[in-house]
mmCIF file of the C-alpha atoms, coordinates in Angstrom:
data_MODEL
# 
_entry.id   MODEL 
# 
loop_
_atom_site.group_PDB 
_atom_site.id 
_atom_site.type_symbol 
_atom_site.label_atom_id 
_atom_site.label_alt_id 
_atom_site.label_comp_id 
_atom_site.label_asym_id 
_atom_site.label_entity_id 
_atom_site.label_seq_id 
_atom_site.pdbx_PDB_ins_code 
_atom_site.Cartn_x 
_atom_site.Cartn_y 
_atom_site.Cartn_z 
_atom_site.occupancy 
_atom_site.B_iso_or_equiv 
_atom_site.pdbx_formal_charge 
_atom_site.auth_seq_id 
_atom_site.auth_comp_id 
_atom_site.auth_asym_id 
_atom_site.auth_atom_id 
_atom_site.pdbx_PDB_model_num 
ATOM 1  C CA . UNK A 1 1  ? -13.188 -61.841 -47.294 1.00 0.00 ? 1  UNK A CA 1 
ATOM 2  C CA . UNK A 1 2  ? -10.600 -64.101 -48.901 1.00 0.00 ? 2  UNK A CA 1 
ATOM 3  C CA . UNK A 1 3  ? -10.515 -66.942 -51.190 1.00 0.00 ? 3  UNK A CA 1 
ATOM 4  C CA . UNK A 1 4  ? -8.456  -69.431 -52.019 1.00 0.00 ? 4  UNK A CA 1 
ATOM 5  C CA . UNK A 1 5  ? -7.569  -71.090 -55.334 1.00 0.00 ? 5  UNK A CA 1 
ATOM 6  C CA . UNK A 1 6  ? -9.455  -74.464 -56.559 1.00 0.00 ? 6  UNK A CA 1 
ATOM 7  C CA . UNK A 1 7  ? -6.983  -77.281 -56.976 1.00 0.00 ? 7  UNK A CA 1 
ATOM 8  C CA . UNK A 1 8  ? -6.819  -76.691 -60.827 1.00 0.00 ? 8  UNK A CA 1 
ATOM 9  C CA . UNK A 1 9  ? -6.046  -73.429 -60.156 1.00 0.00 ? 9  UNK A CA 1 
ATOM 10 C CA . UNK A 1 10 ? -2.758  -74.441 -57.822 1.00 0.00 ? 10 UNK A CA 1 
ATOM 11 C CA . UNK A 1 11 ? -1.696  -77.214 -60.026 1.00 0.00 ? 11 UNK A CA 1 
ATOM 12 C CA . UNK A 1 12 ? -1.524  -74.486 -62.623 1.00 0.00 ? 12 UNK A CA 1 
ATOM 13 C CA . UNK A 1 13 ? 0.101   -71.679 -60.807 1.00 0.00 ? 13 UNK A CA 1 
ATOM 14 C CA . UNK A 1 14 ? 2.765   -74.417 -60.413 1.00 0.00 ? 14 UNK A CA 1 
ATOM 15 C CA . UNK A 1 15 ? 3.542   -75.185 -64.009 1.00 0.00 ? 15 UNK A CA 1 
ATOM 16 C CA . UNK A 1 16 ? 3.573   -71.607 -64.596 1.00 0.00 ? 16 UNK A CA 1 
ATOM 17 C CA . UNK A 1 17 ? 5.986   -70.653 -62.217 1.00 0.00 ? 17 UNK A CA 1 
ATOM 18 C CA . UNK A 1 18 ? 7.875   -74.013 -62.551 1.00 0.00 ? 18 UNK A CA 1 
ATOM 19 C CA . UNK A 1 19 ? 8.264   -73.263 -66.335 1.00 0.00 ? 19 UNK A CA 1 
ATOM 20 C CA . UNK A 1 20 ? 9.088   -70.018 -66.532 1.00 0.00 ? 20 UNK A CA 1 
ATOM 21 C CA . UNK A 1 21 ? 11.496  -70.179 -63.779 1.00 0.00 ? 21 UNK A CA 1 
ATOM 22 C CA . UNK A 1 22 ? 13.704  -73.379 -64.646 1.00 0.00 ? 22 UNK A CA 1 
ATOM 23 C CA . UNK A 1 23 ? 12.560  -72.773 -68.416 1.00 0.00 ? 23 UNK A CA 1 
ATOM 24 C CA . UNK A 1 24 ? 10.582  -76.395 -68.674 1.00 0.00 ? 24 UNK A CA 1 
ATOM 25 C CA . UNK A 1 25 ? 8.277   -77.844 -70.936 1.00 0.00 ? 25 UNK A CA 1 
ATOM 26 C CA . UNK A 1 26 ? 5.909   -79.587 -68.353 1.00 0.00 ? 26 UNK A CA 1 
ATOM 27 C CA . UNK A 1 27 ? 3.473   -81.183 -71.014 1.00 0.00 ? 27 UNK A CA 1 
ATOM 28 C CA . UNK A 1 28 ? 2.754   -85.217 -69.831 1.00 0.00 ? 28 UNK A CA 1 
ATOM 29 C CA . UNK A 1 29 ? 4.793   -84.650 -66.542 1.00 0.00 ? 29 UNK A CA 1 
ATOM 30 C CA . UNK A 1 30 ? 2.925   -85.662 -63.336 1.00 0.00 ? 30 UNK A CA 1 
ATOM 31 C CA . UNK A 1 31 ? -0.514  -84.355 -62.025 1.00 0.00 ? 31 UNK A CA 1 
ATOM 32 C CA . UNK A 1 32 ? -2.419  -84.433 -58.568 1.00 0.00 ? 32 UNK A CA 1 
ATOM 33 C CA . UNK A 1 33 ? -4.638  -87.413 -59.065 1.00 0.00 ? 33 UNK A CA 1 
ATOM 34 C CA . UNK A 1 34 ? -8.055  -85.734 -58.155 1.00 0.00 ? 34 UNK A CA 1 
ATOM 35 C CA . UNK A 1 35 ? -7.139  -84.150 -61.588 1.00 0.00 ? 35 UNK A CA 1 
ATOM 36 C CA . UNK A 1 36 ? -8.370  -86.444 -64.830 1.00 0.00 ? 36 UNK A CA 1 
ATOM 37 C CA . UNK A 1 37 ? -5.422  -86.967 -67.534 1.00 0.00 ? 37 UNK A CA 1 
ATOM 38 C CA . UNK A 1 38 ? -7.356  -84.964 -70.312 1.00 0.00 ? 38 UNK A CA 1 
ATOM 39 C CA . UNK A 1 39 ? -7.778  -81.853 -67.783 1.00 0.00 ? 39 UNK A CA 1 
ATOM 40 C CA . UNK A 1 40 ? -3.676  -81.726 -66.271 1.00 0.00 ? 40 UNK A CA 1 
ATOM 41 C CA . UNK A 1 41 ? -2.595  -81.945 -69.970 1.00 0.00 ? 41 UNK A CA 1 
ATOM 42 C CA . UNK A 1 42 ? -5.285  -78.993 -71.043 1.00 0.00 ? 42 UNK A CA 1 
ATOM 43 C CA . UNK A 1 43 ? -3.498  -77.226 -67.940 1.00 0.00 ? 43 UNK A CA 1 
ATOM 44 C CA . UNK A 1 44 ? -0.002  -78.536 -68.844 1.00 0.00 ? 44 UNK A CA 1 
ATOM 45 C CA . UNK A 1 45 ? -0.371  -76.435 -72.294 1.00 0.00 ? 45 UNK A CA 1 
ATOM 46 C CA . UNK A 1 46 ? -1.554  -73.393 -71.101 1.00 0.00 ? 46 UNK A CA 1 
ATOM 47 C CA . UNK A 1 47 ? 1.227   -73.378 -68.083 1.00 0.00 ? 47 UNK A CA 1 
ATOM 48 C CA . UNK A 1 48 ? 3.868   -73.807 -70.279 1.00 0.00 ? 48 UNK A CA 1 
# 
């Protein structure tokens, strides 16, 4: 049975793999908007 990830959890897979592979600090850059501000940023900080 598979699953797939939530939309918070592909937004962040992104800034992980987007940081660590062009070595970017993605704090306050741009965020599905079905995410609120307050949650991307909490997810910005942890991806990068």
């Amino acid at each position: 049975m598979g699953s797939h990830p939530s939309l918070k959890g592909s937004y962040l897979a992104a800034l992980v793999l987007v940081s660590t592979a062009f070595n970017k600090n993605l704090v306050d850059s741009n965020y599905p908007p079905e995410i609120n501000k307050e949650e991307a940023l909490f997810l910005q900080k942890i991806g990068n």
